[in-house]
C-alpha positions as CSV (number, residue, x, y, z in Angstrom):
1,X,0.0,0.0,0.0
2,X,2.6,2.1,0.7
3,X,4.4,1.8,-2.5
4,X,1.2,2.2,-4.2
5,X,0.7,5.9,-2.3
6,X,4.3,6.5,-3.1
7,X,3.8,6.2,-7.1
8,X,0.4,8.0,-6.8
9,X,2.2,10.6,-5.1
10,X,5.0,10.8,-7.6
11,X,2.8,10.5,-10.9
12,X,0.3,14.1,-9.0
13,X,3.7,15.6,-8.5
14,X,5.2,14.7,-12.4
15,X,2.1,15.6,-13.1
16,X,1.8,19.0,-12.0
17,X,5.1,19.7,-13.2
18,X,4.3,19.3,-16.7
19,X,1.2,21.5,-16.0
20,X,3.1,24.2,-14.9
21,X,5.1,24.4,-18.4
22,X,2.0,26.4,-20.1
23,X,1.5,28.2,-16.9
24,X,4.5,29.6,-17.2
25,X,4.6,30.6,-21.0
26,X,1.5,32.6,-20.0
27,X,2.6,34.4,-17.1
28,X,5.7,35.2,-18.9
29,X,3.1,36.4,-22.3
30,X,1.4,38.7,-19.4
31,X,4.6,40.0,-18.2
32,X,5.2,41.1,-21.5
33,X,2.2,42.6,-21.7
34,X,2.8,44.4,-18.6
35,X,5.5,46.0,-19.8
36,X,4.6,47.1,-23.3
37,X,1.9,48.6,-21.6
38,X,3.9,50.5,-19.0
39,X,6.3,51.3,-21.9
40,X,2.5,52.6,-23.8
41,X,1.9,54.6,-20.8
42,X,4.9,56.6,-20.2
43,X,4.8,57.6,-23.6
44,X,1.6,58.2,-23.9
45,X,2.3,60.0,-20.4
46,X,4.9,62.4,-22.0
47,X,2.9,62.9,-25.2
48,X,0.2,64.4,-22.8
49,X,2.8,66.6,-21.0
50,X,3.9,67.8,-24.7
51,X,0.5,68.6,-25.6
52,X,-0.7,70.0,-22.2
53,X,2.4,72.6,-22.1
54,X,1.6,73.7,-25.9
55,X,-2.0,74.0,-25.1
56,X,-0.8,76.6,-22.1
57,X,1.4,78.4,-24.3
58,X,-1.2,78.7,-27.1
59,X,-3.2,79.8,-24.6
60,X,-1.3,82.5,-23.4
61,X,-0.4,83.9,-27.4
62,X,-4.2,83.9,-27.5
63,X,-4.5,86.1,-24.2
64,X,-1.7,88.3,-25.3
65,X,-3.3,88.9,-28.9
66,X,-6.8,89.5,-27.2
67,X,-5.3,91.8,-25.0
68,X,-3.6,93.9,-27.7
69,X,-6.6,93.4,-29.3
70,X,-9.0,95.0,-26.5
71,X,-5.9,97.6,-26.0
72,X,-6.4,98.5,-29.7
73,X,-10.4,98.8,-29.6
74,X,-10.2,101.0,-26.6
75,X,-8.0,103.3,-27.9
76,X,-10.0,103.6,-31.5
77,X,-12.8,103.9,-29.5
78,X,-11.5,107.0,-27.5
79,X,-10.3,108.4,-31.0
80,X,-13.7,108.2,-32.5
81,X,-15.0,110.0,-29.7
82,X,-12.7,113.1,-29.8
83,X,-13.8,113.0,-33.6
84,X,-17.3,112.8,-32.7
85,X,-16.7,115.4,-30.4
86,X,-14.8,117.9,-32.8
87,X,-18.2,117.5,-35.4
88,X,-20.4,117.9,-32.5
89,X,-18.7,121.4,-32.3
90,X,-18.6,122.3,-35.8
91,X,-22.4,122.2,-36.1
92,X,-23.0,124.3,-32.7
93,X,-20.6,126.9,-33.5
94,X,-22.6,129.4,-35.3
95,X,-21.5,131.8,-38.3
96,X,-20.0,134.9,-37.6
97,X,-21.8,137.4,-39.8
């Protein structure tokens, strides 16, 4: 009986042995895996960095530009007003005869 429990035991242990072949060709695939995809992520990582700091300096060209832009607007504005206001005293002044 004993020999019999002895080769039952060693034919479960050859046995799981040969199992673990597969097993390990897949963990190994998925560790493979695991890194392509933390290689995926730190690029993708650094391409969001890249776009996120040109995004912030566009951003700040466009704030610039509206600034000279509202700069601009206010100054015609005051200029059409002193013209406005010249015309407005043309037409009250009244002929010397």
């Amino acid at each position: 009986m004993a020999k019999t429990c002895s080769i039952v035991a060693l034919l479960v242990m050859t046995a799981g042995c040969t199992d673990l072949k597969p097993m390990e060709a897949r963990i190994a695939d998925l560790e493979g895996q695991v890194n392509k995809l933390r290689s995926d992520l730190a690029i993708l990582s650094s391409n969001a960095t890249a776009a996120n700091a040109a995004t912030a300096a566009s951003a700040a060209a466009a704030s610039i530009t509206a600034k000279e832009a509202l700069s601009t607007a206010e100054s015609n504005t005051a200029a059409i007003d002193a013209v406005n206001a010249k015309i407005d005293q043309m037409f009250k002044r009244r002929p010397s005869n």
